[in-house]
PDB file of N, CA, C and O in Angstrom, chain B, residues numbered from 101:
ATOM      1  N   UNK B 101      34.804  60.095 207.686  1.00  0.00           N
ATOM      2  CA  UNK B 101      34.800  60.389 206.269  1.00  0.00           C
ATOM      3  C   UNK B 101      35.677  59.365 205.563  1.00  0.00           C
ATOM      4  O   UNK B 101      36.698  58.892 206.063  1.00  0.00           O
ATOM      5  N   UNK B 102      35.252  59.095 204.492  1.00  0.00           N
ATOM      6  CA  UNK B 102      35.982  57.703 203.271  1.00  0.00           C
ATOM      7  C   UNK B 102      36.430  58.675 202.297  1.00  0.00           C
ATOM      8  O   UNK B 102      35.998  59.801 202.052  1.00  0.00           O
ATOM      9  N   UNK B 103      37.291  58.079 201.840  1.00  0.00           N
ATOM     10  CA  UNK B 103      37.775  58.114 200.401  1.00  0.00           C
ATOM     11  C   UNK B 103      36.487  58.407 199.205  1.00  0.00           C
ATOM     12  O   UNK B 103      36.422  59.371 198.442  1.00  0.00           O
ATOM     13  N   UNK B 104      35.478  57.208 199.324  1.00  0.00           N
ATOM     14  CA  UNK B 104      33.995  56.817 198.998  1.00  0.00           C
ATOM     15  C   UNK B 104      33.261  58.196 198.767  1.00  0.00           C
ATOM     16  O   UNK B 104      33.125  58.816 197.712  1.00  0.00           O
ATOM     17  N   UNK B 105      32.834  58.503 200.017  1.00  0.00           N
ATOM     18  CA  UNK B 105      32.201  59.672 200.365  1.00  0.00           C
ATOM     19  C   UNK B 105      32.732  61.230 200.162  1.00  0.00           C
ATOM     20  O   UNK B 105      32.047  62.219 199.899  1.00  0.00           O
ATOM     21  N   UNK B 106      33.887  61.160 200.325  1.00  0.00           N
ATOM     22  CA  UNK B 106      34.234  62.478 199.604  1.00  0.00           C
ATOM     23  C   UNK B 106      34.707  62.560 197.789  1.00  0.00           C
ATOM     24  O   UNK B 106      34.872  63.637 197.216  1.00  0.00           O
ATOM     25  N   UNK B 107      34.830  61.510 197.260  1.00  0.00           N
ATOM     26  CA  UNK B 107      34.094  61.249 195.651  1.00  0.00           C
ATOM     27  C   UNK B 107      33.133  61.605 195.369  1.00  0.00           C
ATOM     28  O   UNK B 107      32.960  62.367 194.418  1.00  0.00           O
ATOM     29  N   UNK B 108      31.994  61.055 196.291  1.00  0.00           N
ATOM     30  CA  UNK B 108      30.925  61.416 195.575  1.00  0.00           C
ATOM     31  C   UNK B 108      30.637  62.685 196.121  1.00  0.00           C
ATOM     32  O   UNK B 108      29.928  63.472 195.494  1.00  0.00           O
ATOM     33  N   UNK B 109      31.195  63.015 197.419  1.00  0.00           N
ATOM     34  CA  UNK B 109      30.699  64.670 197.600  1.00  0.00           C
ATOM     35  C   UNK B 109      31.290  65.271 196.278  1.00  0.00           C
ATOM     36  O   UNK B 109      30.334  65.703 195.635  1.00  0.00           O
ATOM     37  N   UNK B 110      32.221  65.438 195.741  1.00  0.00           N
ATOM     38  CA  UNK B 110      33.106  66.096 194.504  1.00  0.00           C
ATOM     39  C   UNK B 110      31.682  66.114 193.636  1.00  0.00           C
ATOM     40  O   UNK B 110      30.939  67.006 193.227  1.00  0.00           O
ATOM     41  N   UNK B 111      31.696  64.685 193.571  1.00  0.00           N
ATOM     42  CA  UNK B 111      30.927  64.288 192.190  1.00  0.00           C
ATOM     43  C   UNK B 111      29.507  65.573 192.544  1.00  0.00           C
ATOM     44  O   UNK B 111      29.334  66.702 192.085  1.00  0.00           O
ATOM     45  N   UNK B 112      29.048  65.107 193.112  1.00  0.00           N
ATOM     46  CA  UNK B 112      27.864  66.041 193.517  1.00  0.00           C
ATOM     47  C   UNK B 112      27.874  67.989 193.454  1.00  0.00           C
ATOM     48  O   UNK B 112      27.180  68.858 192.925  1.00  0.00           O
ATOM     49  N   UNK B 113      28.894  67.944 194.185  1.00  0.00           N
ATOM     50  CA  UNK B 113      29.953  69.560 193.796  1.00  0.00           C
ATOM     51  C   UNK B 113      29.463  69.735 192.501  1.00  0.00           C
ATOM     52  O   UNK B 113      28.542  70.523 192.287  1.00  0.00           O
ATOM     53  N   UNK B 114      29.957  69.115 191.666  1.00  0.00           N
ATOM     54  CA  UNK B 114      30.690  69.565 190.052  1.00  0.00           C
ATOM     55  C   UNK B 114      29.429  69.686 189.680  1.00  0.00           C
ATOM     56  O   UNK B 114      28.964  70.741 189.249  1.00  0.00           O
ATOM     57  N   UNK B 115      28.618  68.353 189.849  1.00  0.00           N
ATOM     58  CA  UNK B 115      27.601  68.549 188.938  1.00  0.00           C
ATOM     59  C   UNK B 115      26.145  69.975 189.307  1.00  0.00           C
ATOM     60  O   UNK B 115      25.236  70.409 188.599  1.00  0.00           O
ATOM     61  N   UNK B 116      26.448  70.189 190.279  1.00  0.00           N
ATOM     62  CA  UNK B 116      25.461  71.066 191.172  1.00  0.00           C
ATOM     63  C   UNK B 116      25.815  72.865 190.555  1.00  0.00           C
ATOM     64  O   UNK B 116      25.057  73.835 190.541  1.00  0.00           O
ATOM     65  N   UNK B 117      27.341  72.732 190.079  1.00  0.00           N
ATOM     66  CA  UNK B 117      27.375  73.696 189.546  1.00  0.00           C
ATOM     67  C   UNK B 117      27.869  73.565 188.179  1.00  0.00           C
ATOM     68  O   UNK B 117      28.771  74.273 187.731  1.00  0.00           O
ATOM     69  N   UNK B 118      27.267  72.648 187.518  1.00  0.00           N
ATOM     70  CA  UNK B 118      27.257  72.391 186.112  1.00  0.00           C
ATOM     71  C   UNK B 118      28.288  72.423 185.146  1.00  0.00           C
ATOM     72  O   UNK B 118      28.191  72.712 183.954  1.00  0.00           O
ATOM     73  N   UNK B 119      29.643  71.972 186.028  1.00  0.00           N
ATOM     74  CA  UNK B 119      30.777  71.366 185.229  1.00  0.00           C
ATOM     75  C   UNK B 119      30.901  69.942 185.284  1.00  0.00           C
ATOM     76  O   UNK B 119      30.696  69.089 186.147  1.00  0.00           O
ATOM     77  N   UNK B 120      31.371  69.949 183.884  1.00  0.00           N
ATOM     78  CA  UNK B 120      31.868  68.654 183.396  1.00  0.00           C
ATOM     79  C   UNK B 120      33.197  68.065 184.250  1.00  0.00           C
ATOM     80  O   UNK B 120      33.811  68.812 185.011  1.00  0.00           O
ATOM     81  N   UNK B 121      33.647  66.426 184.021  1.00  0.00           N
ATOM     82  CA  UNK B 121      34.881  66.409 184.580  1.00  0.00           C
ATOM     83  C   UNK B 121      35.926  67.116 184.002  1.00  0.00           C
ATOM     84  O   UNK B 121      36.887  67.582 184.615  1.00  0.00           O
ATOM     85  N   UNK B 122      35.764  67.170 183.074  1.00  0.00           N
ATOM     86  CA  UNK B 122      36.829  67.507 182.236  1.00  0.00           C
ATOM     87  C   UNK B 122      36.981  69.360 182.556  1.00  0.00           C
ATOM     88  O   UNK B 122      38.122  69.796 182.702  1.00  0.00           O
ATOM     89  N   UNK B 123      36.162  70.031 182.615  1.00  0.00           N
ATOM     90  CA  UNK B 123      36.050  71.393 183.255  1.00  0.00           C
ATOM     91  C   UNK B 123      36.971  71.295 185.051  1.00  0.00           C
ATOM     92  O   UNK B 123      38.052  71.814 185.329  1.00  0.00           O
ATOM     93  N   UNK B 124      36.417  70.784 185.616  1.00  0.00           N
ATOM     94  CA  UNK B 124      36.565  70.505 186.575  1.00  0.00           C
ATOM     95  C   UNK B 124      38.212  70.292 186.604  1.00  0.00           C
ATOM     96  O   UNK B 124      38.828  71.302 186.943  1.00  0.00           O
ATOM     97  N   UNK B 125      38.985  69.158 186.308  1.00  0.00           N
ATOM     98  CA  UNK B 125      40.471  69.132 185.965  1.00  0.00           C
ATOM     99  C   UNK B 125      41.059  69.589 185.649  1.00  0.00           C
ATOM    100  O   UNK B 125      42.252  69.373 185.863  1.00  0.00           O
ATOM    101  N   UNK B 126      40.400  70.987 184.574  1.00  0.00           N
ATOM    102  CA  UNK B 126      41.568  72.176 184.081  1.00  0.00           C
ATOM    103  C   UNK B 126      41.383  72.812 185.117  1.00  0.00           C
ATOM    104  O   UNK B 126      42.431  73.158 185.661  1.00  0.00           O
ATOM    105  N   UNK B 127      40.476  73.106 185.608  1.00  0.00           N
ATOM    106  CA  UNK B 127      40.286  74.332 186.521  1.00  0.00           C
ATOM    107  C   UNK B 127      41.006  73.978 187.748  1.00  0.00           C
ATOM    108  O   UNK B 127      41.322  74.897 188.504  1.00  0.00           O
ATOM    109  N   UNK B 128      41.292  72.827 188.033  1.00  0.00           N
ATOM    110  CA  UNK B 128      42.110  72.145 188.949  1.00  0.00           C
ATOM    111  C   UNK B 128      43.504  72.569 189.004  1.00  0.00           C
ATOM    112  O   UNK B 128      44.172  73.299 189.737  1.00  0.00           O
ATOM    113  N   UNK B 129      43.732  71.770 187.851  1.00  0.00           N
ATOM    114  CA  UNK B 129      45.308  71.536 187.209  1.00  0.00           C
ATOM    115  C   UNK B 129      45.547  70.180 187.605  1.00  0.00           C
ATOM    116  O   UNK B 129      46.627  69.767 188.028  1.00  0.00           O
ATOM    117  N   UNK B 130      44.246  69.329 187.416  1.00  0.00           N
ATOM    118  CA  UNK B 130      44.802  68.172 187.002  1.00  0.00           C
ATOM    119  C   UNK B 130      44.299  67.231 186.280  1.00  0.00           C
ATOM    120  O   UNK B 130      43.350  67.536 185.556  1.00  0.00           O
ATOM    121  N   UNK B 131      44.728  66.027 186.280  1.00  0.00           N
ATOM    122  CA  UNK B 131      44.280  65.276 184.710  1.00  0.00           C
ATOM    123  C   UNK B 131      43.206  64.679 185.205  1.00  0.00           C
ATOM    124  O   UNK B 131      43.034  64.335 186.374  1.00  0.00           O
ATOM    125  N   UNK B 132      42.308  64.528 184.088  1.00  0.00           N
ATOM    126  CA  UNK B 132      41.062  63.716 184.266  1.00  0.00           C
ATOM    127  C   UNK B 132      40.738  62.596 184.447  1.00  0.00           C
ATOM    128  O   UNK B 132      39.605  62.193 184.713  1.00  0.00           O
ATOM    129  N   UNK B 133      42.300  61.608 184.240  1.00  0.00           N
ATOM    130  CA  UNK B 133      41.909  60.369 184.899  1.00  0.00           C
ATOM    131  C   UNK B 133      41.859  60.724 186.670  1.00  0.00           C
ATOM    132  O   UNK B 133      41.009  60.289 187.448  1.00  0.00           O
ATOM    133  N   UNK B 134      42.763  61.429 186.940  1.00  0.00           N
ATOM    134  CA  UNK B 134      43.059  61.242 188.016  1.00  0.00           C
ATOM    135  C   UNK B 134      41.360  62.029 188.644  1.00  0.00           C
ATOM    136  O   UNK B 134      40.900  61.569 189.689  1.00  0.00           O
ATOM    137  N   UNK B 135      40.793  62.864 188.109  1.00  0.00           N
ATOM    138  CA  UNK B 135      39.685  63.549 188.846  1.00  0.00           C
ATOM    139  C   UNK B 135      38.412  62.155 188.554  1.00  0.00           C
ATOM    140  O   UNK B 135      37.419  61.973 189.258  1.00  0.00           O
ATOM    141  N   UNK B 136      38.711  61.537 187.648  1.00  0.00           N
ATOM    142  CA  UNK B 136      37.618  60.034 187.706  1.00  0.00           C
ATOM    143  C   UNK B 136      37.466  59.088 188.733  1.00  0.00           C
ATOM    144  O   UNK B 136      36.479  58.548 189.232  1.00  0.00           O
ATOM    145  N   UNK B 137      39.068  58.993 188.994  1.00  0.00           N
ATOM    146  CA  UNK B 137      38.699  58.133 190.014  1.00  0.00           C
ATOM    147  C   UNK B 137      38.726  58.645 191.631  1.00  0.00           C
ATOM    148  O   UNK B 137      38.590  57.964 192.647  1.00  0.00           O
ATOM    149  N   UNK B 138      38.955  60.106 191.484  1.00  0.00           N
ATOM    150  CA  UNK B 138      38.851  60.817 192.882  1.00  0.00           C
ATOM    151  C   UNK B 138      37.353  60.408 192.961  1.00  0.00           C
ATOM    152  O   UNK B 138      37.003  59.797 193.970  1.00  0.00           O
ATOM    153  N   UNK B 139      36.472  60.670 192.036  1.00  0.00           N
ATOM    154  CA  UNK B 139      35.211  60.515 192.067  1.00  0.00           C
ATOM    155  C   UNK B 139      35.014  59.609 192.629  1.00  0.00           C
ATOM    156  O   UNK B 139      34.371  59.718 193.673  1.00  0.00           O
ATOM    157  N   UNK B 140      35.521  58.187 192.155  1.00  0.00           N
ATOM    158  CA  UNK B 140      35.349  56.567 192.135  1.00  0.00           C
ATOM    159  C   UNK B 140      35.684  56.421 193.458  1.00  0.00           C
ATOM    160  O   UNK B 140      35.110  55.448 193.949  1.00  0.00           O
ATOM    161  N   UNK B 141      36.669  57.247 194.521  1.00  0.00           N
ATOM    162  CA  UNK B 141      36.522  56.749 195.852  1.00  0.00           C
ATOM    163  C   UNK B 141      37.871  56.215 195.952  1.00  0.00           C
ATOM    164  O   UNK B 141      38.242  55.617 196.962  1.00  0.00           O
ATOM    165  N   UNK B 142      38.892  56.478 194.573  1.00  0.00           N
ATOM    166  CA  UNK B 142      40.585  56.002 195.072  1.00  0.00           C
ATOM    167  C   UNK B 142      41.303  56.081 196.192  1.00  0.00           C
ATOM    168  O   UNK B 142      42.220  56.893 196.080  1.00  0.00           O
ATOM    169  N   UNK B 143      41.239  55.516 197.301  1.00  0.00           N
ATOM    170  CA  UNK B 143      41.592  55.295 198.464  1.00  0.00           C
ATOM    171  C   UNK B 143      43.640  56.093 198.189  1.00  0.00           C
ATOM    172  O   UNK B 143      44.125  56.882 199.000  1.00  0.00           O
ATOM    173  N   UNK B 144      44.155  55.754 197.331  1.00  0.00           N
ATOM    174  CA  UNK B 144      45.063  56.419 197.178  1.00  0.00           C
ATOM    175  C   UNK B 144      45.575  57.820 196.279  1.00  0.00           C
ATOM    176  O   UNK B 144      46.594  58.218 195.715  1.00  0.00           O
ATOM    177  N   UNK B 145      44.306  58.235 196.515  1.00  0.00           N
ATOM    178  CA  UNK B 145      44.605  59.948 195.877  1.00  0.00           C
ATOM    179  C   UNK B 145      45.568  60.316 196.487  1.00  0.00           C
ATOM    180  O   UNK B 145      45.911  59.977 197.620  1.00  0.00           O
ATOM    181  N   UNK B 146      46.168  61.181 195.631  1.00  0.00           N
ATOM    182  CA  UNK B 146      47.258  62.263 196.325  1.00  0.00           C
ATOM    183  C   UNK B 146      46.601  63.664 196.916  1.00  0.00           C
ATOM    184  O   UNK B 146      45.967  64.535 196.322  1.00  0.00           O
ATOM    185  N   UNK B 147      46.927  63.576 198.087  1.00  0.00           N
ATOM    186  CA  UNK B 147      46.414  64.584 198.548  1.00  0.00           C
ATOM    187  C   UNK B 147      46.540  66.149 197.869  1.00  0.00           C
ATOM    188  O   UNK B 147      45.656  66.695 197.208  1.00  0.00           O
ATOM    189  N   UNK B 148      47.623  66.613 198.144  1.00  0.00           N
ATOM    190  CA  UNK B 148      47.621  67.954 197.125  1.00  0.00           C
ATOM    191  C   UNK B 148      46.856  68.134 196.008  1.00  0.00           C
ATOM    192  O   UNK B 148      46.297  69.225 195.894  1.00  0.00           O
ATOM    193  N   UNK B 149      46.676  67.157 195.000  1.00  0.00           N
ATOM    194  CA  UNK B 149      45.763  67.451 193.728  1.00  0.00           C
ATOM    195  C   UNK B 149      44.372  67.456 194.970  1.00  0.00           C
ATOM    196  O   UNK B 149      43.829  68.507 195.311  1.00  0.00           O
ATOM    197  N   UNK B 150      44.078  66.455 195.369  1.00  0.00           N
ATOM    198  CA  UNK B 150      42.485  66.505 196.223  1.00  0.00           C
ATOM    199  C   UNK B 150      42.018  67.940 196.634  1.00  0.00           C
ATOM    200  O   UNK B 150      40.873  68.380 196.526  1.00  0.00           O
ATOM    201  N   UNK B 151      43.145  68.604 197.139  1.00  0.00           N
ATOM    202  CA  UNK B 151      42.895  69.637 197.565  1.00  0.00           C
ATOM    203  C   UNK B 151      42.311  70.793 196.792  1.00  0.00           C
ATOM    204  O   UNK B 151      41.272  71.424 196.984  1.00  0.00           O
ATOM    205  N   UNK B 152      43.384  70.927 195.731  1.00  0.00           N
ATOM    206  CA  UNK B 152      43.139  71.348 194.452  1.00  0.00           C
ATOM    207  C   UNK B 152      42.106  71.469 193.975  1.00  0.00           C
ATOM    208  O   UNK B 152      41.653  72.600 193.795  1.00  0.00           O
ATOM    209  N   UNK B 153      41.278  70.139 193.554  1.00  0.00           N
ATOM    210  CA  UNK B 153      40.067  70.025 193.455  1.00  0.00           C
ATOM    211  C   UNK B 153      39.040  70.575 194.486  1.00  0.00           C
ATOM    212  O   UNK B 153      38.113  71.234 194.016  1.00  0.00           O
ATOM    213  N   UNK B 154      39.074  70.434 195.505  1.00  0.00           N
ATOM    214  CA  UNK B 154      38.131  71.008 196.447  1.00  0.00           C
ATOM    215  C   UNK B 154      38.268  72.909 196.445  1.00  0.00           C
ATOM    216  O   UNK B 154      37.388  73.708 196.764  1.00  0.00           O
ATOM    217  N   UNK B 155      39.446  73.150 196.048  1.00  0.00           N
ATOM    218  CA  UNK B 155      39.674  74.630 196.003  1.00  0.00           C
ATOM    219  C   UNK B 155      39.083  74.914 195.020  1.00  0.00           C
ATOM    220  O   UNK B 155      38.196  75.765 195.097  1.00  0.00           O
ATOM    221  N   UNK B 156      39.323  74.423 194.044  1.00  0.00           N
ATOM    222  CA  UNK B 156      38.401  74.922 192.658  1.00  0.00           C
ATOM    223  C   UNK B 156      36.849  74.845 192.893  1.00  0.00           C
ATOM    224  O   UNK B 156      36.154  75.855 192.779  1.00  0.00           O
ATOM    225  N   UNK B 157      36.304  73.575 193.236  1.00  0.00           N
ATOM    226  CA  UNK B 157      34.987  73.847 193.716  1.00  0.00           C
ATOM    227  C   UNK B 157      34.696  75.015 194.498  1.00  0.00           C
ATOM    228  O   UNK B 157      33.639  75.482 194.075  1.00  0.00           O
ATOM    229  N   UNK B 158      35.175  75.734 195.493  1.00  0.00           N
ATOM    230  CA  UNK B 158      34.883  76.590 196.499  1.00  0.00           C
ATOM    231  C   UNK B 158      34.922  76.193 197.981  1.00  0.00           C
ATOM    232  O   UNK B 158      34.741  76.804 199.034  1.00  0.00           O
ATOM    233  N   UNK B 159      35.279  74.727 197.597  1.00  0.00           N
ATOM    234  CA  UNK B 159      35.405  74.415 199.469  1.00  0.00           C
ATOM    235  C   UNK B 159      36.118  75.047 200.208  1.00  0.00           C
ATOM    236  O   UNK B 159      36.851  75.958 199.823  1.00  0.00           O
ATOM    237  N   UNK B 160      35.970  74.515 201.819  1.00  0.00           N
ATOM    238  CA  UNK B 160      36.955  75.243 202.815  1.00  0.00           C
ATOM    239  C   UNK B 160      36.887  73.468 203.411  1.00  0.00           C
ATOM    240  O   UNK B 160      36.132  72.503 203.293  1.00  0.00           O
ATOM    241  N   UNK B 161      37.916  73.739 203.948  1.00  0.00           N
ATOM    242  CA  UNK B 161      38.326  72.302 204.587  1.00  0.00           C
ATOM    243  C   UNK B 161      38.379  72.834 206.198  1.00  0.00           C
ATOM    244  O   UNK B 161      38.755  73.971 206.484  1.00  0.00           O
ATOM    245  N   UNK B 162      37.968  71.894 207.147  1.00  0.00           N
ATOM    246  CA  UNK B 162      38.105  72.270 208.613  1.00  0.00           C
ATOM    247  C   UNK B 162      38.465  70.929 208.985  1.00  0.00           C
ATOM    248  O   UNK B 162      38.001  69.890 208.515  1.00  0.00           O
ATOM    249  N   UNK B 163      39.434  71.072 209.975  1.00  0.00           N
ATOM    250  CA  UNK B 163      39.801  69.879 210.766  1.00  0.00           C
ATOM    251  C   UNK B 163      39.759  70.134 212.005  1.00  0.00           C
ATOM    252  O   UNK B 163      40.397  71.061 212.505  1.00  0.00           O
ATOM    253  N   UNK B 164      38.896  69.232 212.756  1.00  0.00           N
ATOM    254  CA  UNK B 164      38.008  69.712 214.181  1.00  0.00           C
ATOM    255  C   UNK B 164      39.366  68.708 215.059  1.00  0.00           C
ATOM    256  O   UNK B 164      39.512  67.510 214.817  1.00  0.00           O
ATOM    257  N   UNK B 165      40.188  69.420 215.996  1.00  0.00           N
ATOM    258  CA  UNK B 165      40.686  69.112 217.504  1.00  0.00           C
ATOM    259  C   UNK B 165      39.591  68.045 217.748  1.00  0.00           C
ATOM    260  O   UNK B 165      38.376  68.159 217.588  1.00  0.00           O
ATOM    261  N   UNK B 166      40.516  66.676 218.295  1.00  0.00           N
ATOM    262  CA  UNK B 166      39.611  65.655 218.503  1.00  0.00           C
ATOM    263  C   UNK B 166      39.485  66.288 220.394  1.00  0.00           C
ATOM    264  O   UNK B 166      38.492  65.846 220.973  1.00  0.00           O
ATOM    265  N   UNK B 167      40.013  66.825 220.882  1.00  0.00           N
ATOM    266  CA  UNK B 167      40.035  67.130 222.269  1.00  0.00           C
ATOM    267  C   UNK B 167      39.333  68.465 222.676  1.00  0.00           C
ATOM    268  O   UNK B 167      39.074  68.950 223.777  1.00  0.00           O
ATOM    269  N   UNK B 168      39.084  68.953 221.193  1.00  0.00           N
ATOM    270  CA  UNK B 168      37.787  70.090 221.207  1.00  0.00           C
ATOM    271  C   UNK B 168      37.825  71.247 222.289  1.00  0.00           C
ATOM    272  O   UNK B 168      36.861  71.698 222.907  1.00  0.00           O
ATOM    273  N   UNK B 169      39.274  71.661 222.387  1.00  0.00           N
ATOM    274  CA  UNK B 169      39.697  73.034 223.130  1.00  0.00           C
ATOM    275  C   UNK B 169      39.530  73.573 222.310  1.00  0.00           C
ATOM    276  O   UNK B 169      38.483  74.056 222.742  1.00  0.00           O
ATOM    277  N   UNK B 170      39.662  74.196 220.937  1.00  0.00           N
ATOM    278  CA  UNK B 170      40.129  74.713 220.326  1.00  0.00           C
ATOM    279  C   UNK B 170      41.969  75.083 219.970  1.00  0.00           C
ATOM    280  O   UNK B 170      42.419  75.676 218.990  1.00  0.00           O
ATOM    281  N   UNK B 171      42.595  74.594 220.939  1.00  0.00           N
ATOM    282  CA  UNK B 171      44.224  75.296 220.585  1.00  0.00           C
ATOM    283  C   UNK B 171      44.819  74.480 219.887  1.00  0.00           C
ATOM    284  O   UNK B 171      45.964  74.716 219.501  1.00  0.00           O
TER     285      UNK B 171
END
């Protein structure tokens, strides 16, 4: 996964459920430059707002054990 690719997953998010950016950033709690260029693929987002954003969409985040025990 890129920086790239999870922009435009967002981008795709928002628009699929028919918010604007600007919807999208309040509902966040954060500013709309910063949700533009999450879009744009800013290799240096801050993580916590990212998150933010993905919470507001409805995501769930999973991070798969590269050694795939589960523990």
């Amino acid at each position: 996964m890129t920086p790239k690719k999870i922009g435009l997953k967002i981008r795709e998010l928002r628009k699929r459920q028919g918010l604007r950016q600007d919807q999208l950033a309040g509902a966040a709690g954060v500013g709309l430059r910063f949700l533009i260029e999450l879009e744009a693929g800013k290799e240096t987002a801050q993580l916590g707002k990212t998150l933010a954003v993905l919470n507001a969409l409805g995501c769930k985040i999973e991070l798969a054990d590269p050694g795939g025990d589960g523990s």
